[in-house]
N, C-alpha and C positions, 0 to 999 in steps of 0.2 A: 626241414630237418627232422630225423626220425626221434622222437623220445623212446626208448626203451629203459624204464625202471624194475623190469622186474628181472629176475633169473628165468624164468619159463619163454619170454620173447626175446634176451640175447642167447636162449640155445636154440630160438628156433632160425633166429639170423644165421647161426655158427652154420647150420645145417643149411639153410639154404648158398650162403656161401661156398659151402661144399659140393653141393649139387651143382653150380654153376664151374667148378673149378675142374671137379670130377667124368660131366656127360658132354661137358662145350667139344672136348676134343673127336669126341665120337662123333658128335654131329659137324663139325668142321670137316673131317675125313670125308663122313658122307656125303657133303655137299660139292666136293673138291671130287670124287668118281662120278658126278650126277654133273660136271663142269664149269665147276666155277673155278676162276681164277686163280693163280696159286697167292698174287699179291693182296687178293680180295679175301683170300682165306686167312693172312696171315695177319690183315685188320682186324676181322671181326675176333680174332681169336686174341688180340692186344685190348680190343675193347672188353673183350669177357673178363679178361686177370682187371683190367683197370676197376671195374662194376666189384669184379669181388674185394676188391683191395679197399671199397672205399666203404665196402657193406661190412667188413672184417671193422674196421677202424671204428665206424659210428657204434659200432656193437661193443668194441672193447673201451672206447670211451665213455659209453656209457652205463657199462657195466659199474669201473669204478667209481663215476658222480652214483648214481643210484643205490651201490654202496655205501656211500658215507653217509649219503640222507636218512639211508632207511635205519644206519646205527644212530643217528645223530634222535629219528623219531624216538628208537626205543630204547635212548637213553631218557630221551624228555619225557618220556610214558614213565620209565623208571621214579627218575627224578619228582615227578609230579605223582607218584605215588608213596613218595614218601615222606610229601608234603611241600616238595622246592616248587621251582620253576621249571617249565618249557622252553629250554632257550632258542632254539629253533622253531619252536611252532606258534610264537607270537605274531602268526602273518597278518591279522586284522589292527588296524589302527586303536581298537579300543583297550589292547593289552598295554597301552602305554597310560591309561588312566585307569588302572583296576590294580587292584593287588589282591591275590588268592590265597583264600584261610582254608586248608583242607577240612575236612568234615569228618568227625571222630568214625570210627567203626564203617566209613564210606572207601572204598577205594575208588581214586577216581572221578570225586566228587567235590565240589566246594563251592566257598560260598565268594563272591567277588564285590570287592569293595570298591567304593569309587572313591581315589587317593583327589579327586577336584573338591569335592564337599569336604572334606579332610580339612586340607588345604585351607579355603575358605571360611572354614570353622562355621559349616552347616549340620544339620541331621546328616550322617552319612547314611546312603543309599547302597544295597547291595543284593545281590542276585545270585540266585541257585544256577550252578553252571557243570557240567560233567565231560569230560573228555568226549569228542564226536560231535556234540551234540553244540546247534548258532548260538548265538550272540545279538538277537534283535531287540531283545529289550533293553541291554547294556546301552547298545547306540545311542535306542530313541531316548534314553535318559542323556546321553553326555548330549543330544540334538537340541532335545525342548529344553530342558534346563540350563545346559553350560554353552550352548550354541559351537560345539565343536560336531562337526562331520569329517568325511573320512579324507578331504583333501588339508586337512589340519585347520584351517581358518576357514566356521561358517561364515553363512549373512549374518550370524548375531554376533557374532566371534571378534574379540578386539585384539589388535595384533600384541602377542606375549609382549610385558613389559617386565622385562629380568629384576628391574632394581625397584619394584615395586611390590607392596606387600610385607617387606621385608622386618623379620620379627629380631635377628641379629646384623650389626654390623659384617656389612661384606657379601650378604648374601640374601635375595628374597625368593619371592614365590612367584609363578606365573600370575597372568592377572587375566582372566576372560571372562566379557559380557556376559550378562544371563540378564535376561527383562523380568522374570523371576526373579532374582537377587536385589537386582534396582528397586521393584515394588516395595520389599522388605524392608532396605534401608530408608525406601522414600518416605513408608509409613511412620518410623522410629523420626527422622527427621522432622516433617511435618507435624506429629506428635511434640515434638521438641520445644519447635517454635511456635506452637503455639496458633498455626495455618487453619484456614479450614481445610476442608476434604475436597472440595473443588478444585485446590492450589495443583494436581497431579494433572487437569487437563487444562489447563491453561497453554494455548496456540503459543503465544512469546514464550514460555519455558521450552515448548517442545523445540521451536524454532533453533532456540540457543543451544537446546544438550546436542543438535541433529548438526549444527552447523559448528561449532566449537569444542564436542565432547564425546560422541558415540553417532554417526549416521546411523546405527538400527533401533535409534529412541522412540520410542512409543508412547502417545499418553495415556493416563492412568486413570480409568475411571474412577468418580467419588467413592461410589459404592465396594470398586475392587479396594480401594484405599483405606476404607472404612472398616472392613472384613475381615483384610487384613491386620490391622489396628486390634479390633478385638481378638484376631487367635495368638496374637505375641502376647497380650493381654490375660487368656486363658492360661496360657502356657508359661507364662511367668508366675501367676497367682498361685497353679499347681505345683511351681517351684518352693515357692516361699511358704506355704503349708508344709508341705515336705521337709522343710529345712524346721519348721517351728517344733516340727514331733519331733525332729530327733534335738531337739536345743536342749541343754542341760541346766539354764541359767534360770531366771526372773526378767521378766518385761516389764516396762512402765507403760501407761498410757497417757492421754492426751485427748481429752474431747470438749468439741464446743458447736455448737450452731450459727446457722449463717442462714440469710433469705438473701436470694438473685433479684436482680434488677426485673426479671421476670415474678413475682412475689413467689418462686418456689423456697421452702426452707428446706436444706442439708445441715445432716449430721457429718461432723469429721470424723475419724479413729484414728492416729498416728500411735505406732507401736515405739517405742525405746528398745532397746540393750545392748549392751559389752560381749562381742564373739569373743572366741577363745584367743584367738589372736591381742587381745584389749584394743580393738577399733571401736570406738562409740557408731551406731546402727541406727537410725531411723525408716520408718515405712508406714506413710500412708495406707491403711488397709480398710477403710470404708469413706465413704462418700456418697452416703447413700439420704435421699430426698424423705423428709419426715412429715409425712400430711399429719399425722396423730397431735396428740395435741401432747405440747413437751412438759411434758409432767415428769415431774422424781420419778416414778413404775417406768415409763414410755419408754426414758431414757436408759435405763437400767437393761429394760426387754432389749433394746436396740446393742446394748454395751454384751449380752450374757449371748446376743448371737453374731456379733462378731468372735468374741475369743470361744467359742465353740468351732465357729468354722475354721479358724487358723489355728486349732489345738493349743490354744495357750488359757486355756480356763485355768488349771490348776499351776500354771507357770505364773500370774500378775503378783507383781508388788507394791506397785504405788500408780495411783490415776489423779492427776492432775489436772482440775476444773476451774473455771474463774468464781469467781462469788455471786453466782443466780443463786436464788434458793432450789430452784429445781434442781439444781447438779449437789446443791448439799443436799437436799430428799434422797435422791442417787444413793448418795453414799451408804444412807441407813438402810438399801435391801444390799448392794455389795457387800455390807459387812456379814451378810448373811449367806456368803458364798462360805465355799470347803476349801483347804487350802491356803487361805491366805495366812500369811508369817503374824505370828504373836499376835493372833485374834482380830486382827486386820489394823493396831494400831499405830502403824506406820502407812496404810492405806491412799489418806486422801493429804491432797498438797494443794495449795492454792495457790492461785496465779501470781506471784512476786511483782510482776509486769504489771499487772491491773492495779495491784494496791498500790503501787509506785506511780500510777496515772493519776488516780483519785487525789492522792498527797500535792501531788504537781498542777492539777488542774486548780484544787482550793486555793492553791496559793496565788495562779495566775489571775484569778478574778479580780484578785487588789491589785495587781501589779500593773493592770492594762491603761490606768491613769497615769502613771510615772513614767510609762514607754509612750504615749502618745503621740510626742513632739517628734520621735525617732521613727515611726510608725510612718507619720504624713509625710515625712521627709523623703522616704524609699517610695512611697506610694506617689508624690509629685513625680519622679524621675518616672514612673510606667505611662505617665498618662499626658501630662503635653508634651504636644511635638516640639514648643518653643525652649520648653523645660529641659527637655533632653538634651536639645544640642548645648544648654548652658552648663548638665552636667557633664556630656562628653568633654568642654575645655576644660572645668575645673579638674575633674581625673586625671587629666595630661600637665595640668601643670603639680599638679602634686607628683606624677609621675608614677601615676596608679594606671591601671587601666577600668574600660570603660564598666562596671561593675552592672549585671541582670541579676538584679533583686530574685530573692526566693519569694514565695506566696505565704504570708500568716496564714496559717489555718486554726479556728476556734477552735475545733472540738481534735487539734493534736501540740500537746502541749509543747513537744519536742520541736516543732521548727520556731514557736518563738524562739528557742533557745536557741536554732542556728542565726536566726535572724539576727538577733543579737549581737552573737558571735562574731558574722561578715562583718554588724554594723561596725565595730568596735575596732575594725582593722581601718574604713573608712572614716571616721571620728572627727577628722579635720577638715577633709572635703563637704561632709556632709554638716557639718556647725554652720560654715561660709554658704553654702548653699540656700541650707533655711532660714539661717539669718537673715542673706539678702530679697528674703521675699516674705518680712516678717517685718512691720510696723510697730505693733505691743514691744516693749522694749523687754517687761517685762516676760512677755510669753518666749523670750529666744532661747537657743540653747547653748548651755554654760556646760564648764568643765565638771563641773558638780552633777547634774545630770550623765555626765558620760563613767561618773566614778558608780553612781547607783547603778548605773546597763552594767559595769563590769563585776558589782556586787551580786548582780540577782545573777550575772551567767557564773558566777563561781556558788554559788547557791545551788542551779541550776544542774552543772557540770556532773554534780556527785549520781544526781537522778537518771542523768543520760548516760553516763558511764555503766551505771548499773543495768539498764535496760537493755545496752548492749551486752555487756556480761549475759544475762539470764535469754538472752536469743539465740544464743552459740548451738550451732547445729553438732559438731564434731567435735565438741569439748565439754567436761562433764561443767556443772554449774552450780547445783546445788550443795556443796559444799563450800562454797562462796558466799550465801545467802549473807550470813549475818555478817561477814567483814563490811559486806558493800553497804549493807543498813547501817553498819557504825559508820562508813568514811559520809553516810550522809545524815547522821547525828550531828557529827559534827560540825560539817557543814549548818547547818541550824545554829550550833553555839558561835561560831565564825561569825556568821552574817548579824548576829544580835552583836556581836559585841563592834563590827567594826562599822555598821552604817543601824542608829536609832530607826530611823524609819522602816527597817526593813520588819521591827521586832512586832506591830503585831500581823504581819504578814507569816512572817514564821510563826508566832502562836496557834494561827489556823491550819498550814501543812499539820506543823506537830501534833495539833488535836487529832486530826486524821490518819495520821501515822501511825501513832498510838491506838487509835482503835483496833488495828491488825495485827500491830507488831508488838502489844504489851509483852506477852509470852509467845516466843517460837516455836513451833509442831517439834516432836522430839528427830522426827530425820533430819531436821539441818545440823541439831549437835549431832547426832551420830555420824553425817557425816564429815563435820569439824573434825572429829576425833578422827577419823580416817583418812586426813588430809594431815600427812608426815611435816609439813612445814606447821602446823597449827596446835595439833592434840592436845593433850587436856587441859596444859597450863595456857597453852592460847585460846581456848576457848574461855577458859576461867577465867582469864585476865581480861578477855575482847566485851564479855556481858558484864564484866563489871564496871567497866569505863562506859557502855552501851546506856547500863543504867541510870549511873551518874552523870550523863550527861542529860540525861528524861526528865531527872530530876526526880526516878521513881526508887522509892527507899522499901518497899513491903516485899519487894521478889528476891528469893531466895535463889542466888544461883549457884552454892555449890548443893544445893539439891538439885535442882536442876543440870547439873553437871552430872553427878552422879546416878540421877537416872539416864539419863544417856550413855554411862556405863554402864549400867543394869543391862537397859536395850540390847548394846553389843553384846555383854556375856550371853544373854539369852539365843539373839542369832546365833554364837560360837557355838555352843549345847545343839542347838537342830542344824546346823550345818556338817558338826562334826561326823567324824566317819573313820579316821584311823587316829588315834590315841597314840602320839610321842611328844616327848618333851623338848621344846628349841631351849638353844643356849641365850640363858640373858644377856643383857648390856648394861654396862655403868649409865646413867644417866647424863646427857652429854647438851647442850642448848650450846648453840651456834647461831650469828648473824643472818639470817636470811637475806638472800639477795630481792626476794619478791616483794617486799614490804619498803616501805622509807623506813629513815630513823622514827618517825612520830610513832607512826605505826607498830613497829617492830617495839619501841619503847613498852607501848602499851599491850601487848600480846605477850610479852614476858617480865613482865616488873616483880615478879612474883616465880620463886622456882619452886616454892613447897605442893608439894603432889599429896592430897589428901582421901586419896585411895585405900583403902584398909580394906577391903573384902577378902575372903580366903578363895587363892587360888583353887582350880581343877584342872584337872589334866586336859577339860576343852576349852578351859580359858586360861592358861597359862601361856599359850602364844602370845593372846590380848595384850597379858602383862608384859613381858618381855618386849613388846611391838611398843605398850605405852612410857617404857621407863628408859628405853632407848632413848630418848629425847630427841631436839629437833636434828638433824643430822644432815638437814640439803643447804645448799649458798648455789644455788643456780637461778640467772633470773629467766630464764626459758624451761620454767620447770613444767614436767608433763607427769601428773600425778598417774596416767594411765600406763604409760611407760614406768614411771618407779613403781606400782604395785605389780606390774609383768616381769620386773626385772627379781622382783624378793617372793615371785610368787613357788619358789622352794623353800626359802626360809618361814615364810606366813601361808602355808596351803588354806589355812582357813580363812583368816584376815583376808589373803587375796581374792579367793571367792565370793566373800559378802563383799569387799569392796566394787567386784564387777558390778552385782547389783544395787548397791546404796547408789554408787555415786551415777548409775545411769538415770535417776530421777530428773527428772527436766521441772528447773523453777519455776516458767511459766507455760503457759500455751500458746507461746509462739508459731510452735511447730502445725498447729490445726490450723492456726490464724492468718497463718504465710499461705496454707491450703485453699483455704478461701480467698485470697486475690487472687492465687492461680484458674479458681472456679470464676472466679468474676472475669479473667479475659478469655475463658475459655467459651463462656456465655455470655460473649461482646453481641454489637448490634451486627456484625456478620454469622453470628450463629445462635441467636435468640431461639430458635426452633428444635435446637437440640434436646432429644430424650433426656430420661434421666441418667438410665443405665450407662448408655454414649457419655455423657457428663462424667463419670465414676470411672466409667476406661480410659478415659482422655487424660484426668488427674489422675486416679494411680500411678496408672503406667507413664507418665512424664518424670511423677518423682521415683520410679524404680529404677525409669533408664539415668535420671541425672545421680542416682545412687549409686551406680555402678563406675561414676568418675568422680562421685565423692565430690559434686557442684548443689546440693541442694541449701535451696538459703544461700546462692554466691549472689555478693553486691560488688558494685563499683567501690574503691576508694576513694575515701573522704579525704581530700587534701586538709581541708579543717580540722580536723581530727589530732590532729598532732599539736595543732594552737596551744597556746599557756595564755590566759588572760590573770591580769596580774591587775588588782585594783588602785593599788598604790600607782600604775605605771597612766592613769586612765588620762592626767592632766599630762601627760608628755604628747610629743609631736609627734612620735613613732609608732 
């Protein structure tokens, strides 16, 4: 078939047509005097019209296709010049995965996106493209990368999966292979759990993704795995620098030291703070191996170049260390940094968690003769075979089940206390048990014994409740500090008065206790006062029952109250920035649903507010914030949500609050870092560098950051238990 698209070759058809139409007869006449046939003549002169008739047609048919194209180009020439589409001239397959940004001042010219990376939510790829001119780079990018070619489904290519992808109900995105893409995710994952880097060639993996998941699965070299590992690594680090410059708030810190199974020691860094949004923030931001010797200077040099490199030197508020003396050396050159709030006296915060251990271990030392009979009795059930099956019947017929002991450990005081706990559910089974394999009559175990295990775990309880408290990854803490010290005050005056023997057990915690907790650092009342369920009159009221229960008569706590108002005006004055005056509130004290009656009793027995200082225009929000009175009854209260909710009534208050209350009580946050370094340098990867050691932890806690799982544990069924000591001689 003839294509004729242009104007110049259907007038040369027209013409030749014509020619044929025109000289046939002249030469049929003459053939017809020279003798030929008259029927012979009268053929070839039917075959002449037929040839032109069919050379007329192909010519006028394709006159008008050739027509429409060539408007249809220089419409899409148009169009594309004025920045649309070609809609005709997307003949190549790769128009279906690009979209064209024209190019300012270019006609003609643009830049071409690739809508797959888009999509995928990768770096998008895109390429300088100009009307005329191929497309081979566009290709081999959708080739090597997304594994699309031009018959639609490469070899790499997994068949479109519509409902897959998908970011709203109803509708997703296509879904196609890249061995590229896989690598990235396999890195992030592998990262995850925790794998070595070898886990990517392992024959059974590849086996299974090739035979259950993608035939074009590939394995992964270590090193490719490895590589990759660190540039998500790089690429995120230079995220969060980024995000530090421009952070408008106060960061806390968090540091502590750790030595590997291998005798290397690491330093931790873990940053705090409150975005704009008020989400509490954590991040690992060093992990870096400390040969030096850890001296106060060492540690400081090592603290002044981390928040140099993540631009938060002039951004810290409080660093949170355990009780070495080296980390208090620390302190005295930090204080001699620029920058820090009211001359660094909000600064340094010691580890709640630790002082809380120290208290609980003195105590355990006396205790471990009054648990003993309970002790051997869980330890018989692990170790004969004969033993066992005698307590598997007894469990069945209590109509318990077959109960796997937890493991005492000395040096953590928190599982005696679960130990306990379980044992106290089993109490019946386990008397019968030890009893019948106990001769001394004397030595058995009585109801009396089982009322002390439920004394020391109500003792016990206040300690472990707290330590949970002060480990909370995504909830602020430290304005908690002292409630939880008083609920285990009291605890102390409980245990003395309801079991004699326990009293001078408790005389020892409480010497210990006292050692730390005589006087509180001024941020836990400042941040008392900033906790709307508590302020001034429950702080007043909370250390004055705190004290009377010490038994210590010399501290003065409405001075102590009152510099902690001091504190906050002070912050109000360098915070402040725009000068108005909010409308006060009547003074109003409401039931809190947070507290029992004990509690609440004692946080408010007391409504006189002995505040007298003379307002200012940058602390008169203060006032107004503190003479509101309590005002919440919710017992799902979220102190970070009610300061985001009044953060137009209190611009100021809400501001300092982002940063007081993102202090972290203890150093959980470093200390959870190191078990994570400890399985990262298990016995299958003893050999790992240090820096590898530091991208492996980072980047685990930034990816589990981004789902807001750092610090996730299992649920404790136990945890909800009430042990009740009066209930200790019942059968239930």
């Amino acid at each position: 078939m003839y294509l004729v698209e242009s104007k110049g070759g259907a007038i040369a058809c027209m013409l030749l047509s014509l020619m044929f139409l025109g000289t046939w007869p002249a030469v049929m006449a003459y053939l017809e005097r020279r003798g030929r046939l008259p029927q012979h003549t009268y053929l070839d002169y039917s075959i002449t019209n037929l040839l032109a008739a069919v050379i007329i047609a192909f010519t006028l048919g394709q006159i008008g296709d050739g027509s429409n194209r060539n408007k249809e180009v220089e419409q899409g020439e148009e169009e594309e010049e004025a920045g649309g589409s070609k809609p005709s001239g997307k003949v190549s397959y790769v128009w279906k995965y690009y979209e064209k940004v024209p190019v300012p001042n270019k006609p003609r010219h643009f830049r071409c996106v690739c809508t797959v990376c888009r999509d995928i939510k990768k770096i998008m790829k895109s390429y300088a493209w100009s009307i005329g001119t191929g497309f081979g780079s566009m290709s081999r990018h959708l080739r090597n990368d997304h594994g699309i070619t031009a018959s639609g489904v490469g070899s790499q290519t997994q068949t479109q999966l519509s409902g897959f992808m998908s970011e709203q109900a109803g509708g997703g995105k296509p879904f196609f292979y890249s061995q590229k893409n896989m690598i990235d995710h396999m890195a992030t994952f592998v990262n995850l759990e925790e794998l070595p880097f070898t886990y990517g060639e392992s024959v059974n993996l590849e086996n299974f993704n090739r035979l259950a998941l993608q035939p074009s699965y590939s394995h992964v070299n270590r090193h490719t795995l490895k590589d990759r590992t660190m540039a998500q690594y790089k690429e995120q680090k230079k995220e969060l620098i980024a995000y530090f410059a421009n952070f408008d708030g106060r960061v806390a810190l968090t540091s502590d030291t750790w030595t590997s199974k291998q005798n290397n020691p690491f330093m931790c860094v873990t940053v705090h703070w409150i975005d704009n949004d008020f989400f509490l923030q954590k991040r690992i931001i060093a992990f870096d191996i400390m040969e030096e010797k850890h001296t106060g200077y060492n540690i400081y040099l090592r603290l002044k170049k981390t928040l140099d490199k993540f631009n938060l030197t002039k951004k810290l508020f409080s660093i949170s260390f355990d009780n070495a003396s080296a980390n208090t050396k620390c302190i005295d050159y930090v204080l001699q940094m620029d920058d820090l709030l009211l001359n660094g006296d909000l600064v340094h915060v010691r580890c709640c968690a630790h002082i809380i251990n120290l208290s609980a271990q003195e105590g355990l030392a006396f205790l471990a003769p009054l648990l003993e009979p309970i002790k051997t009795c869980i330890n018989w059930t692990r170790n004969a075979r004969s033993m066992k099956t005698q307590w598997k019947t007894l469990c069945d017929k209590h109509g318990l089940r077959n109960k796997q002991w937890g493991t005492d450990c000395a040096t953590r005081w928190n599982s005696t206390y679960k130990l306990i706990k379980q044992a106290l559910r089993y109490k019946n089974v386990l008397t019968e048990f030890y009893n019948s394999h106990q001769r001394d009559e004397d030595a058995m175990i009585d109801n009396s014994m089982w009322t002390i295990a439920a004394n020391v775990c109500n003792l016990l309880k206040p300690y472990y409740n707290a330590t949970n408290v002060f480990s909370l990854v995504y909830e602020p803490n430290v304005h908690l500090v002292i409630l939880e010290c008083l609920k285990i005050v009291i605890a102390f005056k409980t245990a003395e008065n309801v079991e004699p023997c326990l009293i001078p057990i408790v005389d020892d915690m409480k010497t210990k206790w006292v050692k730390y907790f005589t006087s509180f650092p001024y941020i836990y009342g400042v941040a008392s006062l900033l906790d709307p369920c508590v302020k001034q009159i429950g702080l007043t009221n909370s250390l004055l029952f705190y004290y009377e229960m010490l038994n210590i008569i010399d501290f003065d706590v409405e001075i102590y109250v009152q510099k902690c108002i001091d504190v906050l005006r002070e912050l109000c004055k360098i915070y402040a920035k725009d000068k108005g005056e909010s409308s006060s509130s009547s003074s109003v004290t409401t039931k809190s649903a947070r507290f029992d009656d004990q509690l609440h009793s004692i946080l408010f027995r007391r409504t006189q507010s002995s505040s007298s200082s003379t307002s200012t225009l940058a602390t008169k929000e203060l006032d107004d914030y503190l003479t509101h009175g309590v005002d919440t009854n919710d017992t799902d209260f979220n102190i970070l949500l009610w300061w985001k909710a009044r953060s137009i009534q209190f611009p100021l208050l809400s501001k300092i609050a982002r940063d007081v209350l993102v202090v972290p009580a203890s150093t959980v946050a470093s200390e959870s870092a190191f078990s994570a370094g400890g399985r990262v340098l298990d016995d299958k990867r003893s050999r790992l560098a240090p820096p590898t050691v530091k991208m492996c932890v980072c980047k685990r806690d930034w990816d589990l950051a981004k789902i807001r799982r750092q610090g996730a544990k299992e649920f404790d069924p136990l945890e909800a238990d009430e042990i009740v000591a009066t209930d200790a001689s019942s059968g239930n």
